[in-house]
N, C-alpha and C positions, 0 to 999 in steps of 0.2 A: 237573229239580226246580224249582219256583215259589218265589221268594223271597220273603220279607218285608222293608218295611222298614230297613235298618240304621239308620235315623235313631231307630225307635221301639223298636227292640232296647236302647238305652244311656239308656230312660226306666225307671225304678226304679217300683214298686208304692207304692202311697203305706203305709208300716209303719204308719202309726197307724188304718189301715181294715182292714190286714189284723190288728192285734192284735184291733178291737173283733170282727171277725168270727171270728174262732177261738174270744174269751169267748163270743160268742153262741153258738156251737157245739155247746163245753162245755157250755151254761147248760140249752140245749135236750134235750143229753143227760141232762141231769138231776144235772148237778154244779153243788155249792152255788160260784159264783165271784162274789168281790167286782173288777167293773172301774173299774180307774181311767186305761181306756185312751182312753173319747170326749171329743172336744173338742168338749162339747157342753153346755148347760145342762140340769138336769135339768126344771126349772119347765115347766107345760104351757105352749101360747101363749095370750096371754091372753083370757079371754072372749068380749070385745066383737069380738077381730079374727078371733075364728072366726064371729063370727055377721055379721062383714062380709061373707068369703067370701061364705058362703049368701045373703047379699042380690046378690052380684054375681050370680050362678046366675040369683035369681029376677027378675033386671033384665035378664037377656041380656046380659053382659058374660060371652059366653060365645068370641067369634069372632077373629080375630085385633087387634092394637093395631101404629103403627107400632115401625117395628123398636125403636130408642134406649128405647121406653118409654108408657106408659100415661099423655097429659097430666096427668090428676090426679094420678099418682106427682109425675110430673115436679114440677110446681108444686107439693107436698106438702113434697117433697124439698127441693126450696133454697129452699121458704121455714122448713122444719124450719133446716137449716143457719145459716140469717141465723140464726134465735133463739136459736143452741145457741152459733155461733162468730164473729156479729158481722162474716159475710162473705157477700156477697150475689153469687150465681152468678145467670145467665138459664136457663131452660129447656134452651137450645141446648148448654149445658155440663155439662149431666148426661145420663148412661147409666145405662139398666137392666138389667143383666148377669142367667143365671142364676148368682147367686152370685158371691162375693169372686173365687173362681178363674176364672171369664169376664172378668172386669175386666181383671185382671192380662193373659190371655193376649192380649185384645182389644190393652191397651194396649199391651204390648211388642212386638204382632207388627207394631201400627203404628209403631212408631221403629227394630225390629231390625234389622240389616244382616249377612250372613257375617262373623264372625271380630270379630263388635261384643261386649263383655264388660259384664256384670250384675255392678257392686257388690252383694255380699252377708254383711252381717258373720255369725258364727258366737257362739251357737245361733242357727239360723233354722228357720222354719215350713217343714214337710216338703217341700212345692210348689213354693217358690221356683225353687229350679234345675232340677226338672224341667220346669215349667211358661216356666222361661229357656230349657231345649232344643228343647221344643218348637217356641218361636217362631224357633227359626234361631240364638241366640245361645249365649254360652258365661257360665254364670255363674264371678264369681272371688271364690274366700272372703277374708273380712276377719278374721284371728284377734284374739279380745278377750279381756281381762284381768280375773279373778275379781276383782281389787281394785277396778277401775272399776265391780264387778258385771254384769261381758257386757256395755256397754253403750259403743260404737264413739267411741272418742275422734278428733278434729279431726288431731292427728298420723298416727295410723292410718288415717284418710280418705285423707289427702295424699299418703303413701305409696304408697299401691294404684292411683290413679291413673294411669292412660298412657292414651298415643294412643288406642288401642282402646276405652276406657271408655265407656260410652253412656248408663246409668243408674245410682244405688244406689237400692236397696230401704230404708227407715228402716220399723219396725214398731215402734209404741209406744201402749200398754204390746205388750208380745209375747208371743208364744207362741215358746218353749217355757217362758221361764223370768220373764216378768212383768215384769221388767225396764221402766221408764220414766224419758225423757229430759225434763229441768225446761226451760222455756225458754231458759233461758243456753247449756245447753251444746248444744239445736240450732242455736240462732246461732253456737258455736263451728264447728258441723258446715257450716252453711250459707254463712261467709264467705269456706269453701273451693270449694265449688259453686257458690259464685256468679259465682268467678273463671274459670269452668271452661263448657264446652258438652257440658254433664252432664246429665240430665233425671233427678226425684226422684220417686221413687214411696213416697207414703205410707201405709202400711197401719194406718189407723186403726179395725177392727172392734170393736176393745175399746175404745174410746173411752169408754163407760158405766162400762164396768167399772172402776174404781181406788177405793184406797183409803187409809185417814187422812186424809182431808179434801183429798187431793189432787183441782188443779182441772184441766181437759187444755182443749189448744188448740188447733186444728189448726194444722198445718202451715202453706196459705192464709191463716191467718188471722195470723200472726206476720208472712211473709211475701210480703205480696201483690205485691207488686212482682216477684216471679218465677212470676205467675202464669203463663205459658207454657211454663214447667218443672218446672210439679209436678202430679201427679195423685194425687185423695185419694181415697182406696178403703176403702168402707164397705159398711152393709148392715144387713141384717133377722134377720140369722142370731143371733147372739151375745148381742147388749143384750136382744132382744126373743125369745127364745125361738124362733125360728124358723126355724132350722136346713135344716127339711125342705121348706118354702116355695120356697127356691131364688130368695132376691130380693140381689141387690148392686145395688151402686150407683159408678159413678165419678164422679167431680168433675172436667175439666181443662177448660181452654182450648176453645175453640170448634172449633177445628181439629184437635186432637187428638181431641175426641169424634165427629168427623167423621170420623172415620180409622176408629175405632174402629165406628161403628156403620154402614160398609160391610165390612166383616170379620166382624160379627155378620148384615148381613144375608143371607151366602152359606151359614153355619153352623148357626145356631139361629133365625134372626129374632126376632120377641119373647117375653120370658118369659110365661113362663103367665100369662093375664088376671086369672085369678080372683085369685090372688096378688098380680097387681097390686094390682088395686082393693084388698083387703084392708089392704095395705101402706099403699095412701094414704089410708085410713082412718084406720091406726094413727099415719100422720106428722102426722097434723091433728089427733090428740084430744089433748085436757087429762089425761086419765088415763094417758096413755101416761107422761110424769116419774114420778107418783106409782109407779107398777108398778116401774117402772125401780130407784126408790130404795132402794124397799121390800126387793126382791129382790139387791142389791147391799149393803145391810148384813147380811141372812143373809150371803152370800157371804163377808163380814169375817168375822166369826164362823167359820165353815166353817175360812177361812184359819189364821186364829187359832188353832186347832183342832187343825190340820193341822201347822200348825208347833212346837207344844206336843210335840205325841206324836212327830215324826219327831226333835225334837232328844235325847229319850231313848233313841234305836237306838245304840249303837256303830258306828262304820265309816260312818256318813252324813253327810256336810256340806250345809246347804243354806242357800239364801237368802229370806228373806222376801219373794215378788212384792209391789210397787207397785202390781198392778194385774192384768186376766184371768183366769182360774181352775187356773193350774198351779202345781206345782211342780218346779222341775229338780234333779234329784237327784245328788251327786255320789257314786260308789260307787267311785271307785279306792282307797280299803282295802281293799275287798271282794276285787277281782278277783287270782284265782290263788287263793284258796282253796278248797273241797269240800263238796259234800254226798254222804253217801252214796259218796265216791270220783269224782262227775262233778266236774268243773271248772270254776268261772267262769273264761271265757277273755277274754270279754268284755261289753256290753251288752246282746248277742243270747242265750247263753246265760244272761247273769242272767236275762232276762226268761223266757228259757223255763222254765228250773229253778224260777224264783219260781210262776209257773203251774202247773206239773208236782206242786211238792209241797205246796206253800201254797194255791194253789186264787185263785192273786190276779195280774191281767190288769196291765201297767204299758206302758209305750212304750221302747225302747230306743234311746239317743240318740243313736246312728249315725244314727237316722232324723233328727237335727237339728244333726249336722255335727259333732256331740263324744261320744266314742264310750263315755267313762268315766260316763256319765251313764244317769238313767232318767229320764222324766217322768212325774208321776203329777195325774192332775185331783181338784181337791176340788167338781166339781161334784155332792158327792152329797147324801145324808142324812148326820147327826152319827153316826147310828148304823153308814152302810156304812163311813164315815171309820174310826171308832173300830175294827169290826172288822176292814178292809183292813190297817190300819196294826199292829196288832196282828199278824195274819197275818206281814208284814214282818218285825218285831222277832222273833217268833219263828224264821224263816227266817236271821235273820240272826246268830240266836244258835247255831244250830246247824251252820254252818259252820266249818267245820276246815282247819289252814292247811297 
């Protein structure tokens, strides 16, 4: 018998693709379902940068581009970056991934070694430790404290630490639960990494997205003096509606992006052209802030919105995100009590029972390392919010203990 595998056997599904895909499922079959399972903006992408595309088409930017990236990305890009964070990269230090997840795997696979450990605090984004297996490493969870709001304190760093350590992941604002680190307390974070031969990887895709007048800074830019141990990982997906595009971007060091785009060029070579150009369109127009803005205070609102009506549920705790479009929900009231006689056992069955009889899609937070938890996106309309949540409250009143 032909094996598979065992490396790729002990890589998990990503839960948050397979929830949105079971709602599509449902939706197709013709059941009314409100999802609040994509991690995704609703807003189309904007205008101008669809009618870029089509200018790339009709220009012949149709063929391949070197691997790293599209010069006018490139050039697009860190000179986008100087404006936005006061930090001026060269061409030679930015990568064109497809997507935030190419980044990542590009760039761990260049520093991982057997038996090398991925700091990763807890809630994290689905990817991280699988995307840590992938490249040969072992990720190790960081557990954080509801008081601190999830958000990895300088003791807690310190601690986790050993021989073995090779990077921490910092994702701010974050996904699952929005969560955002002010500058003082990544300097808390960073005076321990600094004493260390640690390499920092910064997952700043939400970076657009925050709110209350909160300002965000990159990591690089706080820090430049450790410019040859941090990589800043961004992209087109998130801020700018464009998801489907399949454009990331890395930020590091000359030699690290070197690393990275001979591992890209054995795998994928370069991302789609057209998207490129598109992309480096949208890093170079004056309308892109404007769009940005505009569609970031709906978002508040949405938030706002969101946290109104889920504070009226019994048996839910949650935190107002800083920033991103989720919210992480805590349901350990919930769990052990009934619907119908089935049992919430845990995050997996709430999620499925909430779907089964409420007709409403959510994420189950095993899928982000804490298990009492659901995540839900307010990247909808006021109106899927108000009925989603709704749905909720009613499911949650109907349980029996």
């Amino acid at each position: 018998m032909m094996d598979y595998s065992a490396r790729i056997a002990k890589i998990e599904e990503s839960k948050t693709l397979a929830v949105s895909k079971k709602a599509d499922k449902l939706t197709a079959d013709g059941e009314d379902i409100v999802s609040f399972g994509a991690g995704e903006p609703d807003f189309p992408t904007p205008e101008f940068i669809k009618k870029a595309a089509v200018e790339a088409m009709d220009k012949g930017y149709t063929g391949y581009t070197s691997v790293s990236g599209l010069p006018e990305l490139k050039e697009s890009a860190v000179n986008y970056f100087a404006d936005n964070y006061s930090y001026e990269y060269s061409t030679d230090e930015v990568i064109v991934c497809n997507g935030g997840k190419q980044v990542l795997f590009n760039a761990l696979s260049a520093i991982v070694e057997p038996e090398d450990e991925i700091l990763i605090p807890k809630p994290y984004w689905v990817s991280y430790p699988e995307i840590v297996k992938l490249a040969g490493g072992k990720p190790r969870f960081i557990e954080t404290k509801v008081e601190n709001k999830y958000k990895l304190t300088a003791a807690e760093l310190k601690a986790a630490i050993t021989d073995q350590t090779k990077a921490v992941i910092i994702n701010s604002p974050s996904n699952p639960d929005g969560h955002f680190y002010s500058k003082s307390e990544l300097r808390q974070l960073i005076e321990i990494i600094a004493a260390e031969d640690i390499f920092i990887i910064s997952d700043e895709i939400y970076d657009k997205l925050l709110y209350d007048g909160r300002d965000f800074s990159s990591m690089i830019e706080l820090f430049p003096e450790l410019k040859e141990k941090i990589l800043v990982v961004n992209g087109m997906s998130k801020s700018y509606s464009m998801t489907g595009w399949r454009v990331g971007l890395g930020f590091a060091s000359s030699e690290w992006i070197a690393k990275m785009t001979k591992i890209q060029s054995h795998t994928t070579s370069n991302v789609n052209t057209i998207a490129q150009y598109a992309s480096a369109k949208a890093l170079a127009s004056p309308e892109l802030k404007k769009i940005v803005k505009d569609r970031c205070q709906i978002y508040q609102k949405r938030r706002d919105l969101t946290a109104k009506l889920l504070a009226d549920i019994a048996g839910l705790k949650t935190i107002t995100p800083a920033g991103a479009f989720y919210f992480f929900i805590d349901i350990s009231e919930l769990i052990s009590k009934k619907i119908e006689g089935q049992e919430i056992e845990d995050s997996l069955s709430f999620t499925d029972l909430l779907l089964e009889y409420n007709k409403v899609a959510v994420v189950p937070g095993i899928a982000f390392g804490m298990d009492n938890f659901i995540r839900i996106s307010f990247a909808l309309s006021k109106e899927k919010i108000r009925e989603g949540i709704s749905r909720i409250a009613d499911f949650a009143a109907r349980l029996e203990a």
